[in-house]
C-alpha positions as a Markdown table, in Angstrom:
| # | Residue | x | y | z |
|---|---|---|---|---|
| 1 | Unk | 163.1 | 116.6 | 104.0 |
| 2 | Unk | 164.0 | 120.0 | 102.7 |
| 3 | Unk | 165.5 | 121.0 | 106.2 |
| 4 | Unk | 167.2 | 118.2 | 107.0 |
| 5 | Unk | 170.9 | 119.3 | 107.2 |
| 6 | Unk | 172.4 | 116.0 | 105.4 |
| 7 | Unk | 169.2 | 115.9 | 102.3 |
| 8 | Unk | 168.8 | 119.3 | 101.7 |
| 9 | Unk | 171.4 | 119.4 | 99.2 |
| 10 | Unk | 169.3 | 116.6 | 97.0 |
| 11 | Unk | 165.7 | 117.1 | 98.8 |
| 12 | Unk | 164.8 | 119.8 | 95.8 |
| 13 | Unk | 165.4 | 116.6 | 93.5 |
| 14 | Unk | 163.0 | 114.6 | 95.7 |
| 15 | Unk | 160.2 | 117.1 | 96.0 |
| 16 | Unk | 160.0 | 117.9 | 92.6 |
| 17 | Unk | 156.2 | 116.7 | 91.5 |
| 18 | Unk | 157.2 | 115.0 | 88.9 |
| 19 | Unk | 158.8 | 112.0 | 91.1 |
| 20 | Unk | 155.2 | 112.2 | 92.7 |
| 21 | Unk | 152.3 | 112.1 | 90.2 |
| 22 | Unk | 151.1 | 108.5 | 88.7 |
| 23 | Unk | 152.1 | 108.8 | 84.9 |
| 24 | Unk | 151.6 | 106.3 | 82.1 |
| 25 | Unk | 155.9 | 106.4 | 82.0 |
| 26 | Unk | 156.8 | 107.0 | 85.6 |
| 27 | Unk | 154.5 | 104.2 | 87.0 |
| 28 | Unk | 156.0 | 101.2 | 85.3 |
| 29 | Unk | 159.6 | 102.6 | 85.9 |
| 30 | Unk | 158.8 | 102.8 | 89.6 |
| 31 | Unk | 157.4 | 98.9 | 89.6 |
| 32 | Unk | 160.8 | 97.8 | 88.2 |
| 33 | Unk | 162.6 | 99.8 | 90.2 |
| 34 | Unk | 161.1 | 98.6 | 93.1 |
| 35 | Unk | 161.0 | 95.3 | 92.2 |
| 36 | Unk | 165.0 | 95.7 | 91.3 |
| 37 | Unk | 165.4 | 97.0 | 94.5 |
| 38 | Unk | 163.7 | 94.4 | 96.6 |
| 39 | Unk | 165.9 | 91.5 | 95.1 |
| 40 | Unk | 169.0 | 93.1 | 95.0 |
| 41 | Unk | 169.8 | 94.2 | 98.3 |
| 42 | Unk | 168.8 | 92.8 | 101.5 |
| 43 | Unk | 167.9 | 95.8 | 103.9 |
| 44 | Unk | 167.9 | 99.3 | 102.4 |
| 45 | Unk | 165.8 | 98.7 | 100.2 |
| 46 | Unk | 163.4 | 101.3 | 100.0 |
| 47 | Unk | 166.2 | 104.0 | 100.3 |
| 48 | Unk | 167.7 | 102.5 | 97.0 |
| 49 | Unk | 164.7 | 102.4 | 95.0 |
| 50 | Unk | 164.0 | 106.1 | 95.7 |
| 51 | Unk | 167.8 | 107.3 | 95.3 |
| 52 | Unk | 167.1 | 104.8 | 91.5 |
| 53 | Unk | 163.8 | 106.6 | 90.9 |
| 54 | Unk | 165.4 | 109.7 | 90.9 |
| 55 | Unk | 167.8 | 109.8 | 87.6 |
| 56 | Unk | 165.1 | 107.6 | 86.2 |
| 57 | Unk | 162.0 | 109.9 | 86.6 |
| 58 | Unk | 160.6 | 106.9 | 88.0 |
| 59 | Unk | 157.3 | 107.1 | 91.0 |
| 60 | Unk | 159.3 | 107.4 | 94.3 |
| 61 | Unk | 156.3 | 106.2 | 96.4 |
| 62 | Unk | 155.4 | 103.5 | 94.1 |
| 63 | Unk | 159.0 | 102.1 | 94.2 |
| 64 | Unk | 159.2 | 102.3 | 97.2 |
| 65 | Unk | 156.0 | 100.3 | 98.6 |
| 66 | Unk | 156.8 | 97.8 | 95.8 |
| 67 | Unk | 159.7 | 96.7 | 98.1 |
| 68 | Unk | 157.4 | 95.4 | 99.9 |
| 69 | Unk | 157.4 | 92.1 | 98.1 |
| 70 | Unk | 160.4 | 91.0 | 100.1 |
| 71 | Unk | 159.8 | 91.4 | 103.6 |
| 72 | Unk | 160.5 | 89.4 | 106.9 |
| 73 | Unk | 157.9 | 87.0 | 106.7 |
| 74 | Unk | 158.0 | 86.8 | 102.8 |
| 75 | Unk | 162.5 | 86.3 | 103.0 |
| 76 | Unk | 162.5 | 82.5 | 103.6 |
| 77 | Unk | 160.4 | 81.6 | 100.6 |
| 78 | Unk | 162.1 | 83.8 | 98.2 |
| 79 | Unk | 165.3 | 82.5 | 99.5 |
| 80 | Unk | 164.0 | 79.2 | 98.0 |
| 81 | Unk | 163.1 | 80.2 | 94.9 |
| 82 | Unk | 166.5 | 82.2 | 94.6 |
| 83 | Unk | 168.1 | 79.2 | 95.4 |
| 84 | Unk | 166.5 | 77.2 | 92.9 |
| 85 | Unk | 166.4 | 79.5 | 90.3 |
| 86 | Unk | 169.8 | 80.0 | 90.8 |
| 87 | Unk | 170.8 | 76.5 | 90.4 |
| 88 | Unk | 168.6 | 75.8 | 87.3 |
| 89 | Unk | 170.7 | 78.9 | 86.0 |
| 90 | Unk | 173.6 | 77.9 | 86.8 |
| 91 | Unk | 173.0 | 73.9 | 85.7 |
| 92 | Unk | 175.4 | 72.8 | 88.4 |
| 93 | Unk | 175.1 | 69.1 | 88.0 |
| 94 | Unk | 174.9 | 69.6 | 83.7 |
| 95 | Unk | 177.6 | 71.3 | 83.2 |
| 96 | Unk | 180.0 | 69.9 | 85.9 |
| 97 | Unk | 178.3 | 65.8 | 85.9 |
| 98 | Unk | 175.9 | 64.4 | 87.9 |
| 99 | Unk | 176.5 | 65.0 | 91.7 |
| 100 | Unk | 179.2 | 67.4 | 91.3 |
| 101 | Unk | 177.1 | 70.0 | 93.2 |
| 102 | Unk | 177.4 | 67.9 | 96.2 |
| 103 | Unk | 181.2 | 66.3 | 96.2 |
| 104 | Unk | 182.4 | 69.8 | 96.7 |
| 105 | Unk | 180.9 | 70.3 | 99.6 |
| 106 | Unk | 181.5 | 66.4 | 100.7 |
| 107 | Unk | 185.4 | 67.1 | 100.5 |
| 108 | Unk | 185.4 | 70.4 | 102.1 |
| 109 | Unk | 183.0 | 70.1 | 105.0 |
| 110 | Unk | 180.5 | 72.7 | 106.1 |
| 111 | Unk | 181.6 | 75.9 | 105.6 |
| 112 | Unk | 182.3 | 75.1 | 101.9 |
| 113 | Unk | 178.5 | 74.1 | 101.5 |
| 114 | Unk | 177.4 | 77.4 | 103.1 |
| 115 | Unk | 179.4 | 79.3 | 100.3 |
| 116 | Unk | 178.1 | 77.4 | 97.7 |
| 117 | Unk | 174.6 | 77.5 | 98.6 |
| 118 | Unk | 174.7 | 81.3 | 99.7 |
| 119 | Unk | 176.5 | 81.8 | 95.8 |
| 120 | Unk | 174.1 | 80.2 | 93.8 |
| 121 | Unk | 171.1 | 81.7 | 96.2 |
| 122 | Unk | 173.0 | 85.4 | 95.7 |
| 123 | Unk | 172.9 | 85.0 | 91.8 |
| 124 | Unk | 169.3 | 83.7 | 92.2 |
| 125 | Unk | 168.3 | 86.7 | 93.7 |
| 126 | Unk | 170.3 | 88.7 | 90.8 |
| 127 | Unk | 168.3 | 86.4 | 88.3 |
| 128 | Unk | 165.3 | 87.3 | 89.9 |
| 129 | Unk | 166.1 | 91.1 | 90.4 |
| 130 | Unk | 166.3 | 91.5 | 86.4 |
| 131 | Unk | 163.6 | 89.2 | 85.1 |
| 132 | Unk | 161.2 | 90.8 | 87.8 |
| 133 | Unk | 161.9 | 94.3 | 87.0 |
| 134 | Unk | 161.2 | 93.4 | 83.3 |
| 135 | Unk | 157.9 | 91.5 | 84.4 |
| 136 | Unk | 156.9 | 94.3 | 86.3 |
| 137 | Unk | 157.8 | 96.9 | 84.0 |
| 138 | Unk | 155.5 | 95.0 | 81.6 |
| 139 | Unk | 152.6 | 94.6 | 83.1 |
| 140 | Unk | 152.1 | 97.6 | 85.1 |
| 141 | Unk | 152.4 | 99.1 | 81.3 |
| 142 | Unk | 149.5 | 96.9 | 80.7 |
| 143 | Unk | 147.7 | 97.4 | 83.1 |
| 144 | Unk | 147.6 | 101.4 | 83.3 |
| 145 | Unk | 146.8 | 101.1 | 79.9 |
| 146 | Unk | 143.8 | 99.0 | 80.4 |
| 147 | Unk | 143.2 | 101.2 | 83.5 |
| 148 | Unk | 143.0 | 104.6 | 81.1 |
| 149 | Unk | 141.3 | 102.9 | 78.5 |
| 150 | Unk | 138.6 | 101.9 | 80.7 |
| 151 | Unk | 138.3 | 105.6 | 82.2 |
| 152 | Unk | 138.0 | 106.8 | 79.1 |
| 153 | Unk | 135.3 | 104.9 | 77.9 |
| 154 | Unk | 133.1 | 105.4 | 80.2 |
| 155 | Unk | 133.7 | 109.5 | 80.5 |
| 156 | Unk | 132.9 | 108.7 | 76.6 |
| 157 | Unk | 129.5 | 107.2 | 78.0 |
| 158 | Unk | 129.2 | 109.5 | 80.2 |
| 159 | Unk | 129.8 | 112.1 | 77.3 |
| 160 | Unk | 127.4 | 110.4 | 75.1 |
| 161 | Unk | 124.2 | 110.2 | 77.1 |
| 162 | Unk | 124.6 | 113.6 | 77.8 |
| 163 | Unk | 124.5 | 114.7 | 74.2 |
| 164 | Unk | 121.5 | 112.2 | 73.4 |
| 165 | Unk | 119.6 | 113.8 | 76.6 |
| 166 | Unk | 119.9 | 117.9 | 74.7 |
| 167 | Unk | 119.5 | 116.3 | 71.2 |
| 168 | Unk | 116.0 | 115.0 | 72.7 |
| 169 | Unk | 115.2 | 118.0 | 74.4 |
| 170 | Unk | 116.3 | 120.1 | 71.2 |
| 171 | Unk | 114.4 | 118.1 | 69.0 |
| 172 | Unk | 111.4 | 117.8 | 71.5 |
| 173 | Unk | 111.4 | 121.3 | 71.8 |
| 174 | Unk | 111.2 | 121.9 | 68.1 |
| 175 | Unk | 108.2 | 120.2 | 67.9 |
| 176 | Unk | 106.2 | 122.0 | 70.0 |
């Protein structure tokens, strides 16, 4: 990356460790960004997860493979979701009557009805984009927590018997 004519001039930003190493703040910044990324742009994703992880001091892998979540065979069903979550957002049919969704698109054929689906499905995917992020950003937190909590109890354990076993020996070797 560092000799590659057109990264060079940012590659020092990308190979500094920081970006690299799994830390209790740059994990959960690199699950939001990547989850960010994945709903908010179609292809390119991973390339604009790492260029966001960067200012951020987010996990550049971790961002990236988090993409993931949208992929080729994954697309159709999130294009559902964005599409309903989109319209229960937007309350089409509550705030314009019931039906109005549809008379729209009755009056002004197909192409009209491809616009409005691929609006409400675009700000679905905005919708998700932002309340995964936050999601993800939560629970990763959690979870590394409970992760490191975990580690450190049993390196306590670990600790623990150890000090029992010389407090036995010490004391068995007193009596003697």
């Amino acid at each position: 990356m560092a000799r590659n004519k057109y990264l060079a001039p940012i590659a020092h930003r990308f190979l500094s460790p920081e970006l690299w190493r799994f830390t209790r703040r740059s994990v959960p910044r690199g699950v939001a960004l990547g989850l960010f990324a994945a709903f908010i742009v179609p292809l390119g994703q991973i390339f604009l997860a790492a260029f966001l992880a960067l200012p951020a001091r987010a996990n550049v892998p971790l961002a990236a493979l988090v993409t993931f979540v949208t992929n080729p065979l994954t697309l159709p069903g999130w294009l559902v979701v964005a599409k309903e979550v989109g319209e229960l957002t937007l309350n089409i049919d509550e705030t314009m009557g019931p039906g109005a969704a549809g008379k729209f698109a009755e009056d002004s054929g197909w192409l009209a009805t491809f616009f409005e689906l691929a609006g409400v499905t675009a700000f679905g995917f905005v919708v998700l984009a932002v309340v995964t992020s936050a999601l993800g950003y939560v629970i990763s937190g959690a979870v590394w927590r409970v992760m490191v909590t975990r580690r450190r109890a049993k390196k306590l354990r670990i600790m623990e018997a150890r000090l029992d076993e010389r407090l036995d020996e010490q004391i068995g070797a007193g009596k003697s």
